[in-house]
N, C-alpha and C positions, 0 to 999 in steps of 0.2 A: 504494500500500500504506500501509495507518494507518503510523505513525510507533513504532518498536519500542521496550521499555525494556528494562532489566533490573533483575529484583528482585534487590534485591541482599542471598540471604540469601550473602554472600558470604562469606570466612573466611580471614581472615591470618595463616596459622602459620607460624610458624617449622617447617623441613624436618626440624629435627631439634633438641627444644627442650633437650634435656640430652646432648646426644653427646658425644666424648670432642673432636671438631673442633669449630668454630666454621661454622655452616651457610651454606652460599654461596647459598640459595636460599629463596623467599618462599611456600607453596602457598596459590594464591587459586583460590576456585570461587564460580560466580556462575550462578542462573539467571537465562535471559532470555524474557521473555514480550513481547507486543504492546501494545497501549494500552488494547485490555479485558481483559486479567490473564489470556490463552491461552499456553502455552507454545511457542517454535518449536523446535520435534523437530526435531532433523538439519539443523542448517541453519550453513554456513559464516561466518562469522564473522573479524573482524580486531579483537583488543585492541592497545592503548599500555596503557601504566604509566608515569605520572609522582610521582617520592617529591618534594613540596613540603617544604620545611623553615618555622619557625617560627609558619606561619600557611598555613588552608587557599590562600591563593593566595601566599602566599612564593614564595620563588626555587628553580628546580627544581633540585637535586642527582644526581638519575638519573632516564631516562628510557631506554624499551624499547618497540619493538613486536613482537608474536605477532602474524604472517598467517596466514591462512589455519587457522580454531579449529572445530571440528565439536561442535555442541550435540549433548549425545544426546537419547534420545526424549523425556526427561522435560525438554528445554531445559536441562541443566545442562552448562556446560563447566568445564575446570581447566586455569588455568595454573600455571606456576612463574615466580615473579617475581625474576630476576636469571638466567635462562632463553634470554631475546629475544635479541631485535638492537639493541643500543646505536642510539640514534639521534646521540649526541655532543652533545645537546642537557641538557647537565645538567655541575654539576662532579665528576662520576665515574663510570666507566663501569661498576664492581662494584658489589655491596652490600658487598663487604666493605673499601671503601674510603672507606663511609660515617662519621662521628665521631656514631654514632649515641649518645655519652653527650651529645652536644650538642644534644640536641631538644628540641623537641618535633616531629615528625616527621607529615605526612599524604598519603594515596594517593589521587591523584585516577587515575579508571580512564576510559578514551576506548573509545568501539568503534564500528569500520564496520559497522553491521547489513543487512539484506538492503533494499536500495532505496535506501539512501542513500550519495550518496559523501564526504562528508566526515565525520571523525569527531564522534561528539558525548560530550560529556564526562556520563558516566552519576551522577556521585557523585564527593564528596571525603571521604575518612574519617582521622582520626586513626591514626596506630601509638598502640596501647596497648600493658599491658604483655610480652604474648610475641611479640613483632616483637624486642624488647632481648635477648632470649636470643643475637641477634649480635652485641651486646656484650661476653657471657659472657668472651668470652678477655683481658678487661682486668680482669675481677673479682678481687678478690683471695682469695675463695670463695663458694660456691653456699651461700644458706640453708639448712639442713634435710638439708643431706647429710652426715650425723656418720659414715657409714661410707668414706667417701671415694672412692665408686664409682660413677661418674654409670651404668654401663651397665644397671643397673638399675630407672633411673628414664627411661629412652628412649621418648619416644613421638616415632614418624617419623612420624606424619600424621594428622590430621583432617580429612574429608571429608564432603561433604553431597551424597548422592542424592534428595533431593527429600522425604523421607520421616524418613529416620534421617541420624542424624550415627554416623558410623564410625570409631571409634580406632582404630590401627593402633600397637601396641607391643611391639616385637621381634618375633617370629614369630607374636602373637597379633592376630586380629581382634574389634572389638565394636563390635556395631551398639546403640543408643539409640533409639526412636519420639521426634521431636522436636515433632511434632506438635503437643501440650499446650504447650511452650513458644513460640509464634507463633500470631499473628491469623491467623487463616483468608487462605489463598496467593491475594492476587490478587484477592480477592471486590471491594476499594473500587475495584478499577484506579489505585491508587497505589503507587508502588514505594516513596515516603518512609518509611512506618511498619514497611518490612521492611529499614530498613541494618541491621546487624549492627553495632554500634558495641566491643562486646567481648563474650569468654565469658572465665568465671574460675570457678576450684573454689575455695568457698566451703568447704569441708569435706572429707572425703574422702567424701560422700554426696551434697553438693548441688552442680548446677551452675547459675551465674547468666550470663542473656544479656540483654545491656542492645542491646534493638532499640529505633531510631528516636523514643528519649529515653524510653523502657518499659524498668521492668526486672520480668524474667522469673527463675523458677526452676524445676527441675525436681529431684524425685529420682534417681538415678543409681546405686545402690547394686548393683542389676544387671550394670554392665558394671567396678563398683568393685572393684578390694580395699581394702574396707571397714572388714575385721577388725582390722588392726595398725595399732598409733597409736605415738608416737615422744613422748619427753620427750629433755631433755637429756644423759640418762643413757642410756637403756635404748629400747627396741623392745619393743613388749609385748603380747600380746594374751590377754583376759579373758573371754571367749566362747565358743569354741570347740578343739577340738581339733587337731594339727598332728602330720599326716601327711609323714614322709620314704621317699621310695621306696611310697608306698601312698595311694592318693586318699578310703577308708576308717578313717580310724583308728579305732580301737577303744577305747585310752586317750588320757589329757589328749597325752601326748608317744608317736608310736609310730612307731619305725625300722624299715623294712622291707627289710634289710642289715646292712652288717658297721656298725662300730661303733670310734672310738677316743676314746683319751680323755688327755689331758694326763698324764705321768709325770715325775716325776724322781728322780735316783740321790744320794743324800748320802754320800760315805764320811767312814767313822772315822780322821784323820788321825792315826799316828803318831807326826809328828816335831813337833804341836804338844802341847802340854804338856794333861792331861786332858780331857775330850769336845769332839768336834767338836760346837758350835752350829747349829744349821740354823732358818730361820723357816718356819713354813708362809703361804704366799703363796696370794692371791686364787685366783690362776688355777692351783694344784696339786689333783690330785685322787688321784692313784695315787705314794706314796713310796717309793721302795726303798732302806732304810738298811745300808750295810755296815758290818759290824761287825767283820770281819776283823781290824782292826789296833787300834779304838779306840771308844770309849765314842762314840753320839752321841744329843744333845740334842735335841728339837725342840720351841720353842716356838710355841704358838698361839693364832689371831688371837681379838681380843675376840670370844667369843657373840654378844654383844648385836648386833654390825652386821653378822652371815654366820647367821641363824638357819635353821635346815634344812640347813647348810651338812654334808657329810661329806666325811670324809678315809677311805683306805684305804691303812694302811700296811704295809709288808713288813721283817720283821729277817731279813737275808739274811747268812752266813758261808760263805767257801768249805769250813769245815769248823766242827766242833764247837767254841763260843769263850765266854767267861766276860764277854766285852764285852755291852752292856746299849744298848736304847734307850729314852729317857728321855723323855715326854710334858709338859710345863709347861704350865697353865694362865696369864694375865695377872695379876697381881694379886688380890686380893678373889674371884675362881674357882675353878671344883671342878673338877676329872675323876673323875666315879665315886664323888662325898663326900672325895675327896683333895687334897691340893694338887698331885700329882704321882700319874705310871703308869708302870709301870715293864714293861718286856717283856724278859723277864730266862731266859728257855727258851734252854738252848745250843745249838739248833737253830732251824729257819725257825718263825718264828713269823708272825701274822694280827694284824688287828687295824682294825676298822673304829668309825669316832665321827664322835659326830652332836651338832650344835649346839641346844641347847634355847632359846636366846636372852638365858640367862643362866648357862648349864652346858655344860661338855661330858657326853656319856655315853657306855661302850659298846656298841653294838648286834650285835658279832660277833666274838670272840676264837678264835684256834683254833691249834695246835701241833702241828709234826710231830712 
């Protein structure tokens, strides 16, 4: 029988690159074809895995064999590398016992093919950079994750069926045509020009694949969420509309449910000597000022850096009260052409304002 290879559009993820653990496991997929670039469908199979350190032939660190591996029809198998069977042949029998911030790290991959009995060593490829996401539990934090929630950003697999590359994130599947990025499968009969040396998201639109010293790009945008982009501050998206509870929305923001919203209770103290103070803060949106017992103030935030910004506030008494509450603009500010509002109704009163960027004004006053 010719002498077997395998192309190796192979793929070294991490099992699980942003999980709330640290992944104990490596998924590598490789097809294998013959020596004129035929695939062997269904055909059993024996991998090793040896992690070299400092240099493709350095000193090996871990080593594992998978017996017995069945190609499917398109010749593509998958292993999980820290999976096998330890051979004791390396200084650690885990991957998670590797000092993987000490690398530079490379995977030479061996397989018994069909005819031959001794293993032959198919490729040696560098760990780039998502093999490190098993380092992650020494980081002292994750770039880019200002919300401080990895379970969001989970992708547990990428996979290649011969055709498409396949995300797998949280409960979602997406396939890719990878087609356009790769030399035509096997036409030269050389397996060189199809290593897989890394993929990286270049964007959240383009993905780049640096095969066999080529590098490749593809658009992506398809299997992307593409829409929401992140600064230091904020999340933010400029395009499109955003549907809660509705896959439709109709307006820029449209909630298809109940609905809450930030409140707070300010009372009028008493035993402190004329009006209770209050600031209006970032994050209030609904104020209920009691007035029961005592005058209370509320000052508010500069126009200029809350523009569009509205407050909606409440003068609430358990009974009819002569107590007042009191709106303050910053400095050099109006409310209304004022320097001060005053909501002075001895009963429940309304009262909704809106930031002009240099004013307050009000958009809804109203009196029981």
């Amino acid at each position: 029988m010719p002498k077997s290879l395998i192309t190796l559009y192979g793929f070294l993820f991490c099992y699980a690159l942003w999980g709330q653990t640290t992944p104990s496991q490596l998924a590598y997929q490789a097809v294998v074809r013959d020596s004129q670039g035929a695939v062997l469908s269904n055909q059993e199979i024996s991998i090793e895995f040896a992690i070299r350190s400092i240099e493709p032939n350095g000193p090996i660190v871990f080593e594992e064999v998978h017996p017995l591996i069945n190609t499917s029809i398109h010749g593509v198998f998958t292993a999980q590398i820290g999976a096998g069977i330890p051979t004791g042949n390396g200084s650690y029998i885990t991957l998670e016992e590797i000092p993987w911030h000490q690398g530079p790290y490379f995977t030479e991959v061996r397989a018994v093919l069909p005819g031959q009995g001794a293993p032959v060593v198919l490729g040696v490829t560098q760990l780039l950079a998502v093999p490190y996401a098993l380092h992650s539990q020494t980081a002292d934090q994750a770039l880019n994750e200002s919300d401080n929630s990895p379970s969001n950003e989970t992708l547990t697999n990428i996979s290649f069926d011969g055709v498409n590359l396949v995300f797998e994130e949280g409960s979602s599947s997406f396939a890719y045509d990878a087609t356009a990025l790769f030399d035509v499968l096997g036409n030269d009969n050389s397996s060189d020009n199809e290593l897989i040396e890394g993929i990286f998201a270049l964007d959240q639109t383009t993905l780049q694949i640096n095969e066999g010293g080529q590098t490749n790009t593809g658009n992506v945008s398809a299997i992307s969420y593409a829409t929401w982009n992140e600064s230091d501050t904020a999340v933010f998206n400029t395009s499109q509309k955003v549907g809660v509870g509705i896959d439709a929305p109709n307006s820029t923001l449209h909630v298809a449910g109940s609905q809450s919203v930030a409140y707070r209770i300010v009372e009028g103290d008493a035993d402190t000597p004329g009006p209770t103070v209050g600031q209006l803060e970032n994050n209030d949106y609904v104020v209920i000022c009691d007035i029961t017992e005592e005058d209370v103030t509320l000052t508010l935030p500069n126009a200029a850096v809350c523009e569009g910004r509205t407050y909606r506030i409440r003068k609430y008494s358990v009974s009819p009260s002569s107590y007042d509450v009191n709106l303050v603009p910053v400095s050099g500010q109006l409310i209304d052409g004022s320097n001060n509002l005053t909501m002075g109704w001895p009963l429940a009163e309304y009262l909704t304002i809106l930031s002009t960027g240099s004013a307050w004004i009000t958009i809804e006053h109203s009196k029981e």
